[in-house]
C-alpha positions in Angstrom: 92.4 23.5 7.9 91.0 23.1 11.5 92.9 24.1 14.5 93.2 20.6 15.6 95.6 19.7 12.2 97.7 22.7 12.8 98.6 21.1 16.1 99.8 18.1 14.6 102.5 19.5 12.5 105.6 20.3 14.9 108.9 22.0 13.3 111.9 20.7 15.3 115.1 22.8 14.8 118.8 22.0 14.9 118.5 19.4 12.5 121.8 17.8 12.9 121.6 17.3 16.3 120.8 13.7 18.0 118.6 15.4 20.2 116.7 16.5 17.0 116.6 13.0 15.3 115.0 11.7 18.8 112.5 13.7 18.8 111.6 13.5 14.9 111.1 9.9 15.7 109.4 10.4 18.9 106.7 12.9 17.4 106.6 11.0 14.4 106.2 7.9 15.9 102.8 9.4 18.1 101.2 10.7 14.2 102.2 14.0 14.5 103.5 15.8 11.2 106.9 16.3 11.6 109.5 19.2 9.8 112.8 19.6 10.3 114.7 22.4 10.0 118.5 23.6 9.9 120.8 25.8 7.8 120.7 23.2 5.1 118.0 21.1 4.5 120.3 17.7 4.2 120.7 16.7 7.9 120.6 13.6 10.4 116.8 14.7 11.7 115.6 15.3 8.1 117.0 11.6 6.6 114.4 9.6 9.4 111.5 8.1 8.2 109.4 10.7 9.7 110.5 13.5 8.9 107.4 15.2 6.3 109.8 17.8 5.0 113.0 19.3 5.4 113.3 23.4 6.0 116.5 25.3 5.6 117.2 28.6 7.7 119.5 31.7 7.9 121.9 30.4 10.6 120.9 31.8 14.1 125.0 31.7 14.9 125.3 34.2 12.9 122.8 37.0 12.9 119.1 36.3 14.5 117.2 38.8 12.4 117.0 36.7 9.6 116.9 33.2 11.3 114.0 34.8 13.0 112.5 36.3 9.9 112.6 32.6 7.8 110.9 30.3 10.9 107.9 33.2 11.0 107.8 32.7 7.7 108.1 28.6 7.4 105.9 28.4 10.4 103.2 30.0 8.7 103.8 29.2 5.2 103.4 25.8 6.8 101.0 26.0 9.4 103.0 24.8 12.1 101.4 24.2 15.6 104.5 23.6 18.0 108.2 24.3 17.8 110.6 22.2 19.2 114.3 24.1 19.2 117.2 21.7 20.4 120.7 23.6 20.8 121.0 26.7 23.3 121.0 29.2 20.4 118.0 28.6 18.6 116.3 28.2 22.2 117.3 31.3 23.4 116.5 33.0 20.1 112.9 31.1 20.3 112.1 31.8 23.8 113.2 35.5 23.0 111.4 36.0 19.6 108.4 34.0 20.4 105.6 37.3 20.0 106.9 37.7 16.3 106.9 33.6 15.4 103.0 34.1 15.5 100.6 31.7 17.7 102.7 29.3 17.2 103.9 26.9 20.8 107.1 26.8 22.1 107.1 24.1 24.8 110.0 26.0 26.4 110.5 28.1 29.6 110.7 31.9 29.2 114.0 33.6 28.3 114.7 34.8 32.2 113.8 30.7 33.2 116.2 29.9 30.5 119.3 32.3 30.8 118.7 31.2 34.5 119.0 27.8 34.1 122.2 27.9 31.2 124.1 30.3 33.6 126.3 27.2 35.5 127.4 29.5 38.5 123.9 30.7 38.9 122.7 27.1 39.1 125.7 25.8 40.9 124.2 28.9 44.0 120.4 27.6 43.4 121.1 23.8 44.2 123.3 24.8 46.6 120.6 27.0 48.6 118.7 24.1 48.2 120.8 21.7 49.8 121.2 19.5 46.7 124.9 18.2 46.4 127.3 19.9 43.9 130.8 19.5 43.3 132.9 21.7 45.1 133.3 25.0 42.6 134.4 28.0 42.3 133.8 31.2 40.3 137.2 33.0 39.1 136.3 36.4 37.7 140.7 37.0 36.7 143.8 35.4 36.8 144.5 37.0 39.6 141.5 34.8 41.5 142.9 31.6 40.2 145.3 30.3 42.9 142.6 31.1 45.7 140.2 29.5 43.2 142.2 26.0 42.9 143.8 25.6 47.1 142.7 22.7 48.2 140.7 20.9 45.3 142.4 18.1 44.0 143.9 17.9 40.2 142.7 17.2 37.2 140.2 19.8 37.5 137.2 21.0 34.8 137.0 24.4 33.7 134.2 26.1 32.4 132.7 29.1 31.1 129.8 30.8 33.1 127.7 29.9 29.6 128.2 27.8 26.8 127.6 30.1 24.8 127.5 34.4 24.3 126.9 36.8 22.1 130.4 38.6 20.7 130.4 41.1 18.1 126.4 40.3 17.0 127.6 36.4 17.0 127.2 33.6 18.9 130.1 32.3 19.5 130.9 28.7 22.0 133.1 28.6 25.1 135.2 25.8 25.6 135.4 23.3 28.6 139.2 22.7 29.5 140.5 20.2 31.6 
């Protein structure tokens, strides 16, 4: 198979998500290949018209070792040319393990440009260096910083988590936004 018909088969992760279903459809719709892939093979992404085939995968949630192992493998078993990850977790694990995923392309930033970007209070400090408006915000390391935190802003207020989601006990495991 020529280089040129590798790059037209893409494997888009995170089946079940919306984001994955647009972009089966939008690479499908330009005559690339298109495989999608989850921890089970029946998902939104995989029922479109465009999806070729339908991979299943270790869940990354869980343990990346053998999520890792199982898209090195699938990507080469099918001689995948790009792969598109569409939730944090299997970006992050991507970005991270791209050297062991083989030549294939990951069209995303590194994992520094990444964890910089999903960090909220490190991108709430870079737009406001760069004069681009934010909502007033504050970062509360402990209960104790709370009441400073809250004087002055006006209720109902939006709370969240530094990340959406962290590593606990070799899981991944999502914070919750509370109002």
């Amino acid at each position: 198979m020529s280089e040129a018909v590798v790059d037209t088969r893409v494997l888009v992760l995170d089946g079940n998500q919306r984001s994955a279903l647009a972009a089966t459809r939008s690479l499908g719709r330009r005559g690339l290949t298109v495989l999608v892939g989850d921890t089970t093979t029946r998902t939104l992404a995989g029922a479109s018209r465009y999806c070729a085939e339908a991979l299943s995968y270790p869940s990354p949630y869980a343990d990346a070792g053998p999520f890792v192992e199982t898209l090195r493998r699938e990507i080469a078993r099918h001689r995948v040319g790009v792969v598109f990850p569409m939730s944090d977790v299997a970006t992050r694990l991507v970005t991270e393990h791209h050297a062991e995923l083989g030549a294939v392309r990951v069209p995303c930033p590194s994992p520094e440009a990444f964890d910089a970007v999903t960090d909220k209070w490190e991108l709430y400090v870079r737009a406001r260096a760069l004069g681009i408006p934010v909502p007033r915000t504050a970062l509360v390391r402990s209960r104790l910083d709370v009441a400073t935190a809250v004087e002055g802003m006006a209720f109902p207020l939006v709370v969240k988590p530094r990340r959406s989601w962290v590593v606990s006990g070799g899981r991944w495991t999502a914070l919750p936004v509370r109002y």
